[in-house]
Wavefront OBJ file of the C-alpha trace (Angstrom):
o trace
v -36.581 -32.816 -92.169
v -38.108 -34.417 -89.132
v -40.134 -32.466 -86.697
v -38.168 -31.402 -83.911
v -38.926 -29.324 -80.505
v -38.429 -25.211 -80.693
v -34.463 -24.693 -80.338
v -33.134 -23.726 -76.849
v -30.450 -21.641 -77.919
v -30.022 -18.420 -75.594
v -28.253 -15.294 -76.915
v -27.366 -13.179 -73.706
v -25.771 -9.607 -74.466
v -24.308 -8.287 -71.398
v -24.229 -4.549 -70.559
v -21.637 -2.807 -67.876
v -19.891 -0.076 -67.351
v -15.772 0.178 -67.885
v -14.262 -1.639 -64.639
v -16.921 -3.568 -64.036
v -15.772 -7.248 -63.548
v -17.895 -8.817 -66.563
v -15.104 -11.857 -66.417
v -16.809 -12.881 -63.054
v -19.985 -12.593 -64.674
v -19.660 -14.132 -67.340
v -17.707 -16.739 -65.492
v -21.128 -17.162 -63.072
v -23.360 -17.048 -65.746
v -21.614 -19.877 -67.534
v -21.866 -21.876 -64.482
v -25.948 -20.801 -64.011
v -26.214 -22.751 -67.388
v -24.005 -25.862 -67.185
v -26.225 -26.681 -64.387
v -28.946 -26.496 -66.785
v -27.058 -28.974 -69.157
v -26.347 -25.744 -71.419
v -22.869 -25.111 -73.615
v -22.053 -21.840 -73.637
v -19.426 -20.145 -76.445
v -18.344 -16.448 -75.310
v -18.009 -13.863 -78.082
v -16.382 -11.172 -77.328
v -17.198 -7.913 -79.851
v -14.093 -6.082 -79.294
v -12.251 -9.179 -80.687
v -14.116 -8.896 -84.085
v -12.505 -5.913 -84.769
v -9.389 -6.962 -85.032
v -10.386 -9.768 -87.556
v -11.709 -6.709 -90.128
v -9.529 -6.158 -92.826
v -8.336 -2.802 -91.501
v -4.795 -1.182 -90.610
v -6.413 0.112 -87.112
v -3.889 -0.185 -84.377
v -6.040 -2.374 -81.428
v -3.206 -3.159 -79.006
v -4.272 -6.293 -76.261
v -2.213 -4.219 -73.533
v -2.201 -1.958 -71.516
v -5.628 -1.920 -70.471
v -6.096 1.797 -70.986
v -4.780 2.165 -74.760
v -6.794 -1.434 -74.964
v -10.237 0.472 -74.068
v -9.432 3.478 -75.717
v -8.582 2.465 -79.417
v -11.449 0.113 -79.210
v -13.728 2.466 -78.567
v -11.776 4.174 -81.542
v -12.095 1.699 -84.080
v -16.060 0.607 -82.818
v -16.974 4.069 -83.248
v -15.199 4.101 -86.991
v -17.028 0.910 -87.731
v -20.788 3.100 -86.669
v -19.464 5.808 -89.266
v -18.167 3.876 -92.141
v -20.913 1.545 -92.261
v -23.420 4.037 -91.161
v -25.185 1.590 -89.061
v -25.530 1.695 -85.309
v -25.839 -1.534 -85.017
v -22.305 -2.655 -87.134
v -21.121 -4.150 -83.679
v -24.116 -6.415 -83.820
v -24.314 -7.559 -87.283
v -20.720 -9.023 -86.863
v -21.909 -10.918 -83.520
v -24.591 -12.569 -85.702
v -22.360 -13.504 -88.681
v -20.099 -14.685 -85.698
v -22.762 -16.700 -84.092
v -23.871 -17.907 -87.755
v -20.077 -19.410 -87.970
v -20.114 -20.962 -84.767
v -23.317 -22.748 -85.462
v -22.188 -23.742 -88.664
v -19.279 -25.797 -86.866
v -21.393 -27.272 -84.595
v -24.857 -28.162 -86.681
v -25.609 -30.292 -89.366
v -29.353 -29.619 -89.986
v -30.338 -27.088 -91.808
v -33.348 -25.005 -92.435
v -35.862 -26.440 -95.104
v -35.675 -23.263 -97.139
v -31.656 -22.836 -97.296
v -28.519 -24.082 -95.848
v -28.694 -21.715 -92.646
v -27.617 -23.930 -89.978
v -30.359 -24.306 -87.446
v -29.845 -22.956 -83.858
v -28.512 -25.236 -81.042
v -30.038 -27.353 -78.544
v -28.908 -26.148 -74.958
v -26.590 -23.802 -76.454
v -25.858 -20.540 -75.200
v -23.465 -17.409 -76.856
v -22.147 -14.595 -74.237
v -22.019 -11.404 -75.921
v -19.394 -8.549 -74.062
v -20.151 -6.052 -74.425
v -23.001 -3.966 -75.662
v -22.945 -0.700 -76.557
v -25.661 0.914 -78.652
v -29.273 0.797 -78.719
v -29.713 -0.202 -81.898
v -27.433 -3.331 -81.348
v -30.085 -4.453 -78.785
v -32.496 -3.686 -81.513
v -31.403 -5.830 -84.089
v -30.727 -8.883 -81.947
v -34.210 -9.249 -80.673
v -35.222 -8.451 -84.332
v -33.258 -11.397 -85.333
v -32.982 -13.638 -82.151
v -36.473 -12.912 -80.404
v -37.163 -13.742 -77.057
v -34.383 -15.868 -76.923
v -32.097 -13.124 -76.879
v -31.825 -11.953 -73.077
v -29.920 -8.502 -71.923
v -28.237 -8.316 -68.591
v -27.051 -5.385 -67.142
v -24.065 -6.102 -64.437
v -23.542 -3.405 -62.155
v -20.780 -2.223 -59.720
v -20.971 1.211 -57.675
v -18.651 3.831 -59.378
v -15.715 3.969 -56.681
v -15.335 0.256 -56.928
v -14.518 0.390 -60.406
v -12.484 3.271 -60.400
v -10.369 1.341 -57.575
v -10.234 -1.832 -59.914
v -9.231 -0.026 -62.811
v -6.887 2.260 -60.960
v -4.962 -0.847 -60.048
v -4.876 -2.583 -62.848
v -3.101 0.352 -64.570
v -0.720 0.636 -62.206
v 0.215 -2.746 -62.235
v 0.380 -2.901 -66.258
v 2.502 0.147 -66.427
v 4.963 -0.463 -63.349
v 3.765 3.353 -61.963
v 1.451 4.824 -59.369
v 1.128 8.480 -61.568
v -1.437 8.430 -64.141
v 0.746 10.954 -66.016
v 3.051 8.209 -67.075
v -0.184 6.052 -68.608
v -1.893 6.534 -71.759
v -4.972 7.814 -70.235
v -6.357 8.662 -67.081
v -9.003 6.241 -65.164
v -11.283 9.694 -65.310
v -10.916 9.945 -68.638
v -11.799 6.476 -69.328
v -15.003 6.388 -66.967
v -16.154 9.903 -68.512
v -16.078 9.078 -72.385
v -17.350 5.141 -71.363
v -20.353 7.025 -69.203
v -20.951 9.749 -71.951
v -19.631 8.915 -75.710
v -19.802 12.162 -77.202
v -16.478 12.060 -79.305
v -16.855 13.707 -82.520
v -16.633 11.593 -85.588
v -12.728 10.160 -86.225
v -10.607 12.260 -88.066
v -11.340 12.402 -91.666
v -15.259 11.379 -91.171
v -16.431 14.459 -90.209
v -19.878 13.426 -91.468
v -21.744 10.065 -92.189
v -22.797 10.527 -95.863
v -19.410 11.515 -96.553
v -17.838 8.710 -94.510
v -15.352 6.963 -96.858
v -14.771 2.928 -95.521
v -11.437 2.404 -94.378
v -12.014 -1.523 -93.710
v -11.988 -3.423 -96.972
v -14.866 -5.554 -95.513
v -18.306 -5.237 -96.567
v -21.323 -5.090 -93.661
v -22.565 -8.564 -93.336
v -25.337 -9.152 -95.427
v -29.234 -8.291 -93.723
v -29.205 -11.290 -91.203
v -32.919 -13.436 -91.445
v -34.442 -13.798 -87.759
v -34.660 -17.527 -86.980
v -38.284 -17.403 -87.654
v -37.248 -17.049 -91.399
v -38.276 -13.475 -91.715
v -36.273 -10.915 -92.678
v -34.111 -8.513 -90.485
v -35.575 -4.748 -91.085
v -32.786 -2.970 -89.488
v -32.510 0.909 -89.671
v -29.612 1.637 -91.238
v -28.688 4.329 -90.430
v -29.153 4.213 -86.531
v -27.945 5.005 -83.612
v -26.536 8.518 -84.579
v -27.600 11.940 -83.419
v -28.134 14.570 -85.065
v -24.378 16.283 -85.435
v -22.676 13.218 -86.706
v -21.832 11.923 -83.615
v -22.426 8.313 -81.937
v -23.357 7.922 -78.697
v -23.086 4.502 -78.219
v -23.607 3.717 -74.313
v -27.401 5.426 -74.043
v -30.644 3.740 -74.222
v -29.904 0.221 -72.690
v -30.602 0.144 -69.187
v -34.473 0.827 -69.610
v -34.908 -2.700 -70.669
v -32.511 -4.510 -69.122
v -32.913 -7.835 -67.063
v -30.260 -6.268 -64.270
v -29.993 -6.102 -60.388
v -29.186 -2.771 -59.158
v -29.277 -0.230 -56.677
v -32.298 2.749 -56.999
v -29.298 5.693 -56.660
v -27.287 5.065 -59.524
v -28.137 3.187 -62.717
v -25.711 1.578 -65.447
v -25.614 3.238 -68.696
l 1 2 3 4 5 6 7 8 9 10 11 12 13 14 15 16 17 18 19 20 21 22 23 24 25 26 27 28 29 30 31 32 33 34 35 36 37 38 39 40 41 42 43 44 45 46 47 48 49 50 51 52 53 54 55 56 57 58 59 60 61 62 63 64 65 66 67 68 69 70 71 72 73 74 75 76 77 78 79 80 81 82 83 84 85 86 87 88 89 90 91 92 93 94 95 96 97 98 99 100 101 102 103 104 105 106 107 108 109 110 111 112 113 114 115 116 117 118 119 120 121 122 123 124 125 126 127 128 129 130 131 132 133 134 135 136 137 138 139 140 141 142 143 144 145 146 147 148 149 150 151 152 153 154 155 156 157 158 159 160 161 162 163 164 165 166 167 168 169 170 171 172 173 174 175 176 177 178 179 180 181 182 183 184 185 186 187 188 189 190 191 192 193 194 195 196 197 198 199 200 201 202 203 204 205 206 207 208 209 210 211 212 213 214 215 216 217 218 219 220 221 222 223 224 225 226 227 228 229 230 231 232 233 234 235 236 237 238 239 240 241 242 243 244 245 246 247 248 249 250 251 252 253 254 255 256 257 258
């Protein structure tokens, strides 16, 4: 294969709290890069859940049941594949496929598709720790994390309104769950393991999909994930701590994104 210049493929994992309005910034990020002559493919991780081979129920509307069962089934995922970075590893087999469809040269070694030239993938959302982990394990410094904040009362007011619109009412006792409770379990996920996985060497796989295979960074070296990750100590996941501490993000000093 010819020599050619170091790939400028960008992998950009946003981070934000429910309500925020990640569809405006993903929106002005895409425009950032056009300007730059970059594509740019969005990917969004709740979506790959409903492509597992799995009889969880992941409704598009309303937005509430939408948030919650997601947060459901992402949390089953952690558990049954005892990996907190299960989120991730699908992104990567996703980005993997979308190179695939778009590349014809391949690595010297094997018939991994090389990354793209002025390419660049939108991950929404993070989560977990340990998904930031692996993608700079595989993606390296061309993997960038943004954390996109907005104070607390504006996105309780965005949410608020959303839900009332979806569900044709102004009381939160007719919707499926409360913006408080939404904001509290997104800010803090300390939900104990799903029913019937009440602990992670006992965790039977409800998905008849396998964990994608160890991805290979792009440096040819293999991916050392931990895999068991990302859970404390009683079985449970928290999957919205660690992020913000290396972050690229713009943000007030008072209150910090998870």
């Amino acid at each position: 294969m010819p020599d050619t210049p170091p790939p400028s493929e960008l992998i950009v994992g946003l981070v934000g709290a429910v309500g925020t309005d990640l569809d405006l910034v993903s929106a002005d990020l895409t425009f950032a890069l056009n300007e730059y002559g970059y594509k740019t493919h969005e990917i969004r991780l709740s979506e790959l859940l409903g492509d597992l081979n799995w009889d969880e129920e992941l409704p598009e509307k309303p937005l509430d049941e939408h948030i919650w069962t997601h947060m459901d089934a992402g949390n089953k995922l952690r558990f049954c594949w005892e990996r907190g970075d299960a989120m991730a590893l699908l992104a990567a087999a996703e980005i993997a496929a979308v190179r695939g469809e778009n590349q014809t040269e391949t690595y010297e070694e094997d018939d991994r598709p090389l990354p793209l030239d002025r390419f660049a993938f939108i991950l929404r959302s993070l989560k977990h720790p340990k998904e930031v982990e692996l993608l700079r394990s595989v993606y390296g410094n061309r993997f960038v994390l943004v954390a996109a904040y907005a104070p607390e009362e504006i996105r309780r007011e965005a949410l608020t309104e959303r839900l009332k619109k979806e569900w044709r009412s102004e009381e939160p006792g007719d919707w499926f769950k409360t913006v408080d409770r939404l904001m509290d379990r997104d800010e803090a996920e300390t939900e104990s393991a799903p029913k019937g996985l009440s602990s992670l060497s006992l965790a039977p796989c409800s998905t008849d999909d396998e964990e994608p295979a160890e991805e290979e960074s792009d440096d040819g070296e293999a991916e050392d994930a931990d895999s068991t990750g990302g859970h404390d100590g009683n079985g449970e996941a928290g999957v919205n701590g660690g992020l913000d501490g290396d972050a690229e993000e713009s943000r007030s000093e008072e209150e910090k994104p998870r």
